[in-house]
FIKOLZA-1660 file (N, C-alpha, C; in steps of 0.1 Angstrom, whole numbers, plus 5000, padded with zeros to 4 digits):
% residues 101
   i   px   py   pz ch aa at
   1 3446 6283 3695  A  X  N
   1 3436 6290 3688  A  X CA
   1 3423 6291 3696  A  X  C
   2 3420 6284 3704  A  X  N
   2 3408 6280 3711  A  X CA
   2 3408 6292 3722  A  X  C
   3 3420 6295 3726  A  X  N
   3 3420 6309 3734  A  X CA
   3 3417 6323 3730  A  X  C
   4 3421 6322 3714  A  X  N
   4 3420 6333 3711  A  X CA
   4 3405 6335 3706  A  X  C
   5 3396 6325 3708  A  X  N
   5 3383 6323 3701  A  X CA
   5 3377 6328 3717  A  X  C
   6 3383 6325 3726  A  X  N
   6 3376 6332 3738  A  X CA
   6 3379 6346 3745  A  X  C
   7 3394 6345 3739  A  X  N
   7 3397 6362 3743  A  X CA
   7 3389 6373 3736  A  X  C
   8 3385 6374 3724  A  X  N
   8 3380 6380 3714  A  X CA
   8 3367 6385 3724  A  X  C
   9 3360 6375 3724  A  X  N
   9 3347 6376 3730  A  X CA
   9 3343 6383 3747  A  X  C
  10 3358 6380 3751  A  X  N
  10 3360 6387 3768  A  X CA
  10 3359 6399 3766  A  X  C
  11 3374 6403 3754  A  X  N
  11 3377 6420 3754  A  X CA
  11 3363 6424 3750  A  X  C
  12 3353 6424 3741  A  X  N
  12 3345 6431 3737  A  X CA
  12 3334 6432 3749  A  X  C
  13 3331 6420 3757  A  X  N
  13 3324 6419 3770  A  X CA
  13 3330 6434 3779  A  X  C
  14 3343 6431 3780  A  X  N
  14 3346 6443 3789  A  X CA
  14 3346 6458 3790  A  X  C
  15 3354 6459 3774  A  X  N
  15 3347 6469 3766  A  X CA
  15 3337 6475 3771  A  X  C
  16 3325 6463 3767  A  X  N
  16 3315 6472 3765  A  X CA
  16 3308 6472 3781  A  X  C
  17 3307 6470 3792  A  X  N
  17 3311 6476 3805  A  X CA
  17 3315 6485 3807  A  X  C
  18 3326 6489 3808  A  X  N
  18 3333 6501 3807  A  X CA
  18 3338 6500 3819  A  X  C
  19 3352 6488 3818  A  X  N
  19 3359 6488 3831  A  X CA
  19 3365 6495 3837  A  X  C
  20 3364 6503 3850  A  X  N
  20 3371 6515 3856  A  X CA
  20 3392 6508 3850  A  X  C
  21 3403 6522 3854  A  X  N
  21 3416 6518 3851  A  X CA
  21 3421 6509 3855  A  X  C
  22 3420 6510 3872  A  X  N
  22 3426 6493 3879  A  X CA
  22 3425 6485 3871  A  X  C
  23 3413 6480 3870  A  X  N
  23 3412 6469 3861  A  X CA
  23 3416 6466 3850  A  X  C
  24 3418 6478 3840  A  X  N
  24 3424 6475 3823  A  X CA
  24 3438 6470 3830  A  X  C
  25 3443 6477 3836  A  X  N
  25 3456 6482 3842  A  X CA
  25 3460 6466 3842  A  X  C
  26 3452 6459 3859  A  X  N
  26 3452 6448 3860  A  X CA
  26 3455 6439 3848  A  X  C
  27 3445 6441 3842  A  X  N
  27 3449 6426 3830  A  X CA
  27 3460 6433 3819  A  X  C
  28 3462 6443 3817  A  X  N
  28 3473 6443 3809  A  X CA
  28 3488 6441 3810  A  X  C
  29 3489 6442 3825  A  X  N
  29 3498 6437 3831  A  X CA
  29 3498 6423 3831  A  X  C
  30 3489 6414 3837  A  X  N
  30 3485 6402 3834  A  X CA
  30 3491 6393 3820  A  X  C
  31 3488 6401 3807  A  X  N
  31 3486 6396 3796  A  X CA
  31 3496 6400 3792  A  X  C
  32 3508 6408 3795  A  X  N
  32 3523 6413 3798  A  X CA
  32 3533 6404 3802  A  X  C
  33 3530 6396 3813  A  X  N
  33 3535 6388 3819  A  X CA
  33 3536 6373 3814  A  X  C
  34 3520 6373 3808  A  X  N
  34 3522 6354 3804  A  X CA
  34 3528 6359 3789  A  X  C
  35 3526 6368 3782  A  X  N
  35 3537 6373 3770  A  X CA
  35 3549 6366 3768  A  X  C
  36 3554 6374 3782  A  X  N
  36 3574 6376 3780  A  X CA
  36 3573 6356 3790  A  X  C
  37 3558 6353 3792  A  X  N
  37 3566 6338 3799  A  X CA
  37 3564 6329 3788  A  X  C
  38 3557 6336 3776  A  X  N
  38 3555 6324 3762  A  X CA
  38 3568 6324 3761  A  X  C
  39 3572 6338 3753  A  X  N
  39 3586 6338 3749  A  X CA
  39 3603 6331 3754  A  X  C
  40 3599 6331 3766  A  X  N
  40 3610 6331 3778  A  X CA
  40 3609 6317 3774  A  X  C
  41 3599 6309 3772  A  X  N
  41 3597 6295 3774  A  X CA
  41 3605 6291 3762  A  X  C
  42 3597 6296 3747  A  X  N
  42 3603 6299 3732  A  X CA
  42 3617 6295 3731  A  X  C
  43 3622 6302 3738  A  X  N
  43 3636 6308 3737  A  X CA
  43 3648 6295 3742  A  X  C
  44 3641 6296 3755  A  X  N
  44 3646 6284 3762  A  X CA
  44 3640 6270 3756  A  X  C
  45 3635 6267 3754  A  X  N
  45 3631 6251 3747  A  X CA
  45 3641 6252 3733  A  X  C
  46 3644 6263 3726  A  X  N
  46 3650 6263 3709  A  X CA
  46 3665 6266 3716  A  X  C
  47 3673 6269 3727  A  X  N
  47 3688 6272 3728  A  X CA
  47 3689 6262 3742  A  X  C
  48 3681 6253 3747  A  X  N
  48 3684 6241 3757  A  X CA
  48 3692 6232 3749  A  X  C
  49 3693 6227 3738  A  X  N
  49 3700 6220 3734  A  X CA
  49 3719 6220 3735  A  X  C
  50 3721 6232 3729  A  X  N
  50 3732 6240 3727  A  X CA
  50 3739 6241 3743  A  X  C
  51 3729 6247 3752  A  X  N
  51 3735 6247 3765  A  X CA
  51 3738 6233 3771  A  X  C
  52 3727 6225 3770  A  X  N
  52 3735 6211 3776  A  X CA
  52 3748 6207 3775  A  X  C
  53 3751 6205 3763  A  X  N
  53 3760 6205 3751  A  X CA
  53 3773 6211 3763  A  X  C
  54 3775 6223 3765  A  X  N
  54 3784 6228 3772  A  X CA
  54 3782 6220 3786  A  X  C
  55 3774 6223 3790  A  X  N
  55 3772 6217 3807  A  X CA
  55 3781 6205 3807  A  X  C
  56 3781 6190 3799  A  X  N
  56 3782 6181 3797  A  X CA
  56 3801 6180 3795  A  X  C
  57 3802 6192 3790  A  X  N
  57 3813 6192 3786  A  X CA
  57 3819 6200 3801  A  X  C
  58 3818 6208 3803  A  X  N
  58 3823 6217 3819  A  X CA
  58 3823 6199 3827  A  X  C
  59 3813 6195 3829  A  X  N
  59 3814 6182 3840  A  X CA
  59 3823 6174 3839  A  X  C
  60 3824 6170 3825  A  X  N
  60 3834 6164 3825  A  X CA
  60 3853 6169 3826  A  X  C
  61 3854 6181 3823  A  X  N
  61 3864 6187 3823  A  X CA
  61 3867 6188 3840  A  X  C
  62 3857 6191 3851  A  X  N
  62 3855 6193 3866  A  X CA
  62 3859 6177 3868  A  X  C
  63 3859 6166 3865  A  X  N
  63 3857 6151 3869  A  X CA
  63 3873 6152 3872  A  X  C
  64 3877 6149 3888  A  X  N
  64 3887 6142 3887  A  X CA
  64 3895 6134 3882  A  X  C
  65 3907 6130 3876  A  X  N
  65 3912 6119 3876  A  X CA
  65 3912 6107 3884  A  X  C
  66 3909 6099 3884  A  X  N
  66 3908 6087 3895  A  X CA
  66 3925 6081 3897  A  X  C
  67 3923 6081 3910  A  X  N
  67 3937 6082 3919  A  X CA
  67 3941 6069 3918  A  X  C
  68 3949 6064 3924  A  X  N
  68 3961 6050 3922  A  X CA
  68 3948 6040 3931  A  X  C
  69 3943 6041 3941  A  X  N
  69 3936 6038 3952  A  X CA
  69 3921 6032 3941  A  X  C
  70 3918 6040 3937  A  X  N
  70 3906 6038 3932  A  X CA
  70 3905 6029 3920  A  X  C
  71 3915 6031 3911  A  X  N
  71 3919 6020 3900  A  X CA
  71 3921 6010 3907  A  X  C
  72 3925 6010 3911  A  X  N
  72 3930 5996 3919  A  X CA
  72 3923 5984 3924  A  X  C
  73 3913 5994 3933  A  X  N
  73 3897 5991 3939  A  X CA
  73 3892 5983 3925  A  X  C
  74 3891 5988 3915  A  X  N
  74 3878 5991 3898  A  X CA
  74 3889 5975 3895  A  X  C
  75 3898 5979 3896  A  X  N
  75 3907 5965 3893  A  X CA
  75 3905 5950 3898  A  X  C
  76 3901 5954 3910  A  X  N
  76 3899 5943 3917  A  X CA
  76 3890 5939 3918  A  X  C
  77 3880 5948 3920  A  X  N
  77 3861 5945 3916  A  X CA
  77 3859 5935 3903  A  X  C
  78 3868 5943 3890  A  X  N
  78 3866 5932 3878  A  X CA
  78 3870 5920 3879  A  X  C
  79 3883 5917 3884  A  X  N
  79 3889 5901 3891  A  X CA
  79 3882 5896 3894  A  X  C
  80 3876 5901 3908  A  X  N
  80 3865 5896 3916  A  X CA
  80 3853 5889 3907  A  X  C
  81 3846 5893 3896  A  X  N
  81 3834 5895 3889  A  X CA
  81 3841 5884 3878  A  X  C
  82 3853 5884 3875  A  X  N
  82 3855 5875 3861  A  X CA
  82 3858 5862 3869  A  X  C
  83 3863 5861 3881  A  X  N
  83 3865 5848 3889  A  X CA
  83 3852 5841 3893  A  X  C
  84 3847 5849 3898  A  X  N
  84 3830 5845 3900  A  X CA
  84 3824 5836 3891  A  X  C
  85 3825 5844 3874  A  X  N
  85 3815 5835 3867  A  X CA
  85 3823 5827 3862  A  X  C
  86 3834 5826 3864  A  X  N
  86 3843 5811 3857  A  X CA
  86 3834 5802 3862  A  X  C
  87 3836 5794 3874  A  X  N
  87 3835 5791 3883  A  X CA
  87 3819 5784 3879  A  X  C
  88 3810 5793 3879  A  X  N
  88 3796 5790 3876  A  X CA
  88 3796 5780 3864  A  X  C
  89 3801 5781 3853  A  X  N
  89 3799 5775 3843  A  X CA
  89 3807 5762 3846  A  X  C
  90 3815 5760 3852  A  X  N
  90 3824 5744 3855  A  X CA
  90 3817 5739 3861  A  X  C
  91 3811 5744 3874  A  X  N
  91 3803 5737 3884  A  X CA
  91 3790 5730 3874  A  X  C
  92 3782 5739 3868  A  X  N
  92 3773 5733 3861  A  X CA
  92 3775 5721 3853  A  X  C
  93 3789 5723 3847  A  X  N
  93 3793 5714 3839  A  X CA
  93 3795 5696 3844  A  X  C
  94 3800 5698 3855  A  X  N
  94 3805 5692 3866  A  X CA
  94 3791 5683 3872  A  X  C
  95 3782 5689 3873  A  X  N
  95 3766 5688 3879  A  X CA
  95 3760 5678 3870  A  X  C
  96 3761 5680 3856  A  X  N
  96 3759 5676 3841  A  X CA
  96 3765 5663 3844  A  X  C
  97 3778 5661 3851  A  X  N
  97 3778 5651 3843  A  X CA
  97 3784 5641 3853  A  X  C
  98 3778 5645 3865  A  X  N
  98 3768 5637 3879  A  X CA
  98 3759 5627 3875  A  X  C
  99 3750 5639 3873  A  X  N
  99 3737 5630 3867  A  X CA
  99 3744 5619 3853  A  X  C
 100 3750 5620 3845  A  X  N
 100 3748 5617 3834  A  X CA
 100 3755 5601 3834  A  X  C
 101 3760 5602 3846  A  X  N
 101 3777 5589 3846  A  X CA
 101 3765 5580 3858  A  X  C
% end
């Protein structure tokens, strides 16, 4: 709103000047432009949703299957990770009861 409280007051400025054509030319092209880039913006911020939506879905449809090699890998990482923290909690236990005896 605040713009249109200043545009108001330009056009009548220029008006009453009496700007040669270049210049109307100029800004109505101008005011042409950030138009179709309101809209363009409009448009896109109210149907971004909808498109993600697909994108997310194409990526995942494009995602390989994970190969024999790779499971395997994911397999053994978990092993790795659930042997680890056994381990942590006996030791402590163990530590406990060091001190305690």
């Amino acid at each position: 709103m605040e713009t249109m409280h200043e545009l108001i007051p330009f056009a009548k400025e220029m008006l009453s000047q009496k700007p040669n054509r270049k210049m109307v030319k100029l800004y109505m092209l101008g005011s042409v432009l950030a138009f179709f880039g309101v809209v363009i913006g409009l448009v896109e911020t109210v149907c971004s949703p909808f498109t993600s939506e697909g994108r997310l879905e194409e990526e995942e449809e494009q995602k390989p299957a994970p190969t024999r090699e790779q499971t395997r890998a994911q397999k053994q990482e978990d092993l790795i990770l659930e042997k680890s923290k056994k381990p942590a909690g006996m030791q402590r236990a163990l530590v406990t009861r060091q001190h305690a005896s």
